[in-house]
C-alpha positions in Angstrom: -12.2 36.5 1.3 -11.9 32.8 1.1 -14.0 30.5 -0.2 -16.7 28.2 2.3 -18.5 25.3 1.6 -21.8 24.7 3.7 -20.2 22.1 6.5 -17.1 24.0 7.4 -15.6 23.9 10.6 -17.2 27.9 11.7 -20.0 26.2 10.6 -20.7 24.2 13.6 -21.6 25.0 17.1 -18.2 24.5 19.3 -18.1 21.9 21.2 -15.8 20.5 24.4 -12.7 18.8 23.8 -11.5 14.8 24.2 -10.7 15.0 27.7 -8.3 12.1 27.0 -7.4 10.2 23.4 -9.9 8.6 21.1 -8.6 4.7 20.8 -9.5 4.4 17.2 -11.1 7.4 15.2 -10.7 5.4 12.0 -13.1 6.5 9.3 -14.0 5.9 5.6 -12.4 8.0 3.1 -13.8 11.0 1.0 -13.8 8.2 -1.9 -15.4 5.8 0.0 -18.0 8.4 1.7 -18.5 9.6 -2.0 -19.1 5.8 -3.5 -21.4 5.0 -0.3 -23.4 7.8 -1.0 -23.7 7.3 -5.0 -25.0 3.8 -4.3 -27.8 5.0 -2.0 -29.8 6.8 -4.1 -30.7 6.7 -8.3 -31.5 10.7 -8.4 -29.5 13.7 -8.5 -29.1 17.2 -9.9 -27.3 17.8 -13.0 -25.3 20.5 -14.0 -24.7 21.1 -17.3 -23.7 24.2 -19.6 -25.7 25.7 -22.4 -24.5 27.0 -25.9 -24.4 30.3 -24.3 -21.9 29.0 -21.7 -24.7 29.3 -18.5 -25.2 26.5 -15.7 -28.2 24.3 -16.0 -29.4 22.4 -13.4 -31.5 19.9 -14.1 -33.4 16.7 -11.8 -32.2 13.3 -13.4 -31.9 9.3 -12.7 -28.8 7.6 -12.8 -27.2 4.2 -12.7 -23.5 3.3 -11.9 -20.8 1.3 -13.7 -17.6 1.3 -11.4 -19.4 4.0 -9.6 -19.3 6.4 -12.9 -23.1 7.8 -13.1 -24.8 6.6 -16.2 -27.6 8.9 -17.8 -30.0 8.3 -20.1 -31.2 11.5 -21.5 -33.3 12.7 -24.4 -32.3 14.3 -27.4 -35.1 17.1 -26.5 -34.2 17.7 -23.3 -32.3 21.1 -22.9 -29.6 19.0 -20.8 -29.5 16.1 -23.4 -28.3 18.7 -25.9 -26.0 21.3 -23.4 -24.0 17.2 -23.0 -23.8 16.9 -26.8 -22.3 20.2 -27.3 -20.3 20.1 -24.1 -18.9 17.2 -22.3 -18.0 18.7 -18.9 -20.7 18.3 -16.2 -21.0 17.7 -12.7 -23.8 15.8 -10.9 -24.9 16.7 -7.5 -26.4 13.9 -5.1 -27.3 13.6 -1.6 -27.9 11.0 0.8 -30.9 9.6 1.9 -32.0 10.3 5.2 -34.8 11.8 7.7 -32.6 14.9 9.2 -35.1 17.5 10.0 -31.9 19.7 8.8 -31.0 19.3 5.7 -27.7 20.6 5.7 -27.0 18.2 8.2 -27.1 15.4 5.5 -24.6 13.7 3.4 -24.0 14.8 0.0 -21.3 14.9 -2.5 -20.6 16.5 -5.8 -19.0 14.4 -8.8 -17.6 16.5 -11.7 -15.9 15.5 -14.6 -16.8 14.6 -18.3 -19.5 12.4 -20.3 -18.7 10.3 -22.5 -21.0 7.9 -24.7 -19.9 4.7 -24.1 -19.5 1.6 -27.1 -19.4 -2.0 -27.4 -19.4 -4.1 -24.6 -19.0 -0.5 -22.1 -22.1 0.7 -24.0 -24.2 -2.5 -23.2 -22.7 -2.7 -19.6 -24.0 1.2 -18.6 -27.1 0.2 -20.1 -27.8 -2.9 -17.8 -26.1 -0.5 -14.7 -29.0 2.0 -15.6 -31.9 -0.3 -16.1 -31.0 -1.6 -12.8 -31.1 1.6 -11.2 -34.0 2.6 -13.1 -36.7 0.4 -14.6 -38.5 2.3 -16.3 -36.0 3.1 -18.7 -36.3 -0.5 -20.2 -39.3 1.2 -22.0 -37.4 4.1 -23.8 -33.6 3.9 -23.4 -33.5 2.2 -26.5 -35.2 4.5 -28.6 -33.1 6.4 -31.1 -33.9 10.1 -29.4 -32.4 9.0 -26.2 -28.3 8.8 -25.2 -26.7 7.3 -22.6 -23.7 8.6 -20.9 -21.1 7.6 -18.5 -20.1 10.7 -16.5 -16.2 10.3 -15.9 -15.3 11.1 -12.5 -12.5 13.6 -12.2 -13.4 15.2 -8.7 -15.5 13.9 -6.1 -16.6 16.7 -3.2 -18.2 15.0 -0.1 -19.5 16.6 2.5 -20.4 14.9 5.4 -22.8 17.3 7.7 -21.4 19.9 9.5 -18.0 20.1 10.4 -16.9 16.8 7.7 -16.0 17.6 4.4 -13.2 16.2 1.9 -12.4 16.1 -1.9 -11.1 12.7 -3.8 -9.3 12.8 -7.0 -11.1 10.5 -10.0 -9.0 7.8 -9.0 -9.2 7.5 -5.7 -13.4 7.5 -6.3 -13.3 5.1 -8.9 -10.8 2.8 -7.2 -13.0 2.7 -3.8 -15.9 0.5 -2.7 -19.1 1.4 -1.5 -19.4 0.6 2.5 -21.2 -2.5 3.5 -22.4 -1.5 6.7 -23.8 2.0 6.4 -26.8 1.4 4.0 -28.3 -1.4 6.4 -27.1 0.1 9.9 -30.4 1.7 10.7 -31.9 -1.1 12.4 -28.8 -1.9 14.6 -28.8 2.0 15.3 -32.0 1.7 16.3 -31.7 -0.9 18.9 -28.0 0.2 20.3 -29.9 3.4 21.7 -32.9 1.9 22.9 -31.3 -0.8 25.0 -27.5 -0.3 25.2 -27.8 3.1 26.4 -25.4 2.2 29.2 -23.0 0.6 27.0 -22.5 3.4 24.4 -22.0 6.0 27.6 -18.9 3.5 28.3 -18.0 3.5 25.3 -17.7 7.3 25.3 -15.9 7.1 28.8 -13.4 5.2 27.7 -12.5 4.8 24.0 -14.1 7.7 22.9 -12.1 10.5 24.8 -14.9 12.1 27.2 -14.6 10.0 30.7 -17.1 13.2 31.2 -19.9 11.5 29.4 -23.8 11.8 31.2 -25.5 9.7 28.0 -24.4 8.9 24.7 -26.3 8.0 21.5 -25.4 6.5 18.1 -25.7 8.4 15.1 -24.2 6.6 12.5 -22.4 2.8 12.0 -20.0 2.1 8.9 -17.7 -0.8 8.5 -14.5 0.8 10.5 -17.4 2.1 13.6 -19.3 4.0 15.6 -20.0 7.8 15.4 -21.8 9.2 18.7 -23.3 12.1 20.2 -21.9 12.7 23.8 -23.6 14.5 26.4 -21.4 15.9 29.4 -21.0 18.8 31.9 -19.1 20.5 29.7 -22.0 20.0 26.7 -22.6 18.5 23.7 -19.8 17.1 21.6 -19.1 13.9 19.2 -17.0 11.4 18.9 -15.7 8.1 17.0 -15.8 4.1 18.3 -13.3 2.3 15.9 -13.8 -1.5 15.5 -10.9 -3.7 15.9 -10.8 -4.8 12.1 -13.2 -3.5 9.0 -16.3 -5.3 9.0 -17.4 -6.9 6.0 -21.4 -6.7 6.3 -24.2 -5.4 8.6 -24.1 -8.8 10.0 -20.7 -8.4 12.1 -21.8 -5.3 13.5 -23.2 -7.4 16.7 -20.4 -9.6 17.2 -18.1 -6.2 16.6 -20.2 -3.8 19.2 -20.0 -7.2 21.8 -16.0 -6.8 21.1 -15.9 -3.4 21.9 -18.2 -3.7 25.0 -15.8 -6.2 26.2 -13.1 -3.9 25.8 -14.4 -0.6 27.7 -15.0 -2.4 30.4 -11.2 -3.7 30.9 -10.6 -0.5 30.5 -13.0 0.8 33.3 
């Protein structure tokens, strides 16, 4: 039998075709989904291994250096000591968000080896984890506590259903978190209140449903816009791609005006 991950294809409800091509489906990487998600958030589940060889899973903090996770973990916790005996360890971290489902949400998986870092590495994890964390100013200094770099050797993201992908180390560690996604919310927000009509254009004709009743915007990252379609046929999704990568939240205005401008030429 093979192997499934929760966000597999047979996973999600079927849905009607493009009825014509999608202009620009363009989306971030695994690597970059993966770094996005890492930056949100400064919690995650840790699995570690016991003496016995078991899984432990345990609730931690964490800060990033080059997106590695840094922990800060006590000698007397039970996965402060599986790390000390074995180095391999994965952390598990997902995306903030209000989906009533929460397998709809982002997530990722980042497995690979800790490390304790030294000299100027050591003092840089420590600032990336006080950063993330401030309370640990008050005890990551003490002598009982270590702190750790987890190095990244496999990132697993998985995007909802239906969007999943794995990175290599490299290809996490050499990516950049996106600029846009984190601070899209607001500009979401407002694109379905009052540019219904537009994003239903949008869909028409960039977004391969000419079909398309109503459409709204569920998500905005710095290469576009993912949207929910509603047609005859039923429910389906799709992907507006901007003309160029956007560098913050900022463009997203001036980059939604361009594509506006562009569906209706195209009308």
């Amino acid at each position: 039998m093979a192997i499934r991950d929760h966000g597999d294809p047979g996973d999600a409800p079927s849905v009607p075709p493009p009825l014509t091509e999608v202009v620009n489906s363009v989306r971030p990487s695994a690597a970059e989904e993966a770094r996005t998600i890492a930056a949100s958030t400064n919690v995650g589940t840790l699995a570690s291994l016991t003496a016995t060889g078991d899984p432990w899973a345990s609730f931690v903090t964490y800060g990033l250096l080059d997106g590695a996770p840094v922990l800060c973990v006590s000698h007397m916790a039970e996965h402060g000591r599986n790390l000390a005996g074995d180095p391999r360890a994965s952390i598990a971290i997902v995306a903030p968000s209000t989906e009533a489902d929460p397998l709809a949400n982002g997530r990722i998986t980042l497995a690979g080896t800790v490390e304790e870092p030294t000299g100027a590495e050591l003092a840089a994890a420590r600032d990336a984890h006080v950063a993330a964390v401030p309370a640990a100013k008050y005890y990551i200094d003490y002598s009982d506590f270590t702190v750790w770099v987890l190095r990244v050797d496999r990132a697993r993201w998985v995007g909802g259903y239906g969007r999943m992908d794995s990175a290599t180390g490299p290809a996490y560690s050499a990516a950049r978190p996106d600029p846009v996604a984190p601070h899209a919310a607001g500009a979401i927000a407002h694109l379905n209140a009052d540019h219904a009509d537009s994003l239903a254009l949008l869909a028409r004709t960039l977004g391969g449903f000419p079909d398309t009743d109503t459409a709204l915007c569920t998500g905005a990252d710095r290469y576009g816009l993912d949207l929910k379609v509603s047609t005859p046929r039923g429910v389906a999704y799709t992907r507006i791609g901007y003309s160029d990568p956007l560098d913050s939240a900022d463009q997203m205005r001036t980059a939604a005006v361009e594509l506006v401008g562009r569906a209706r030429d195209l009308s």
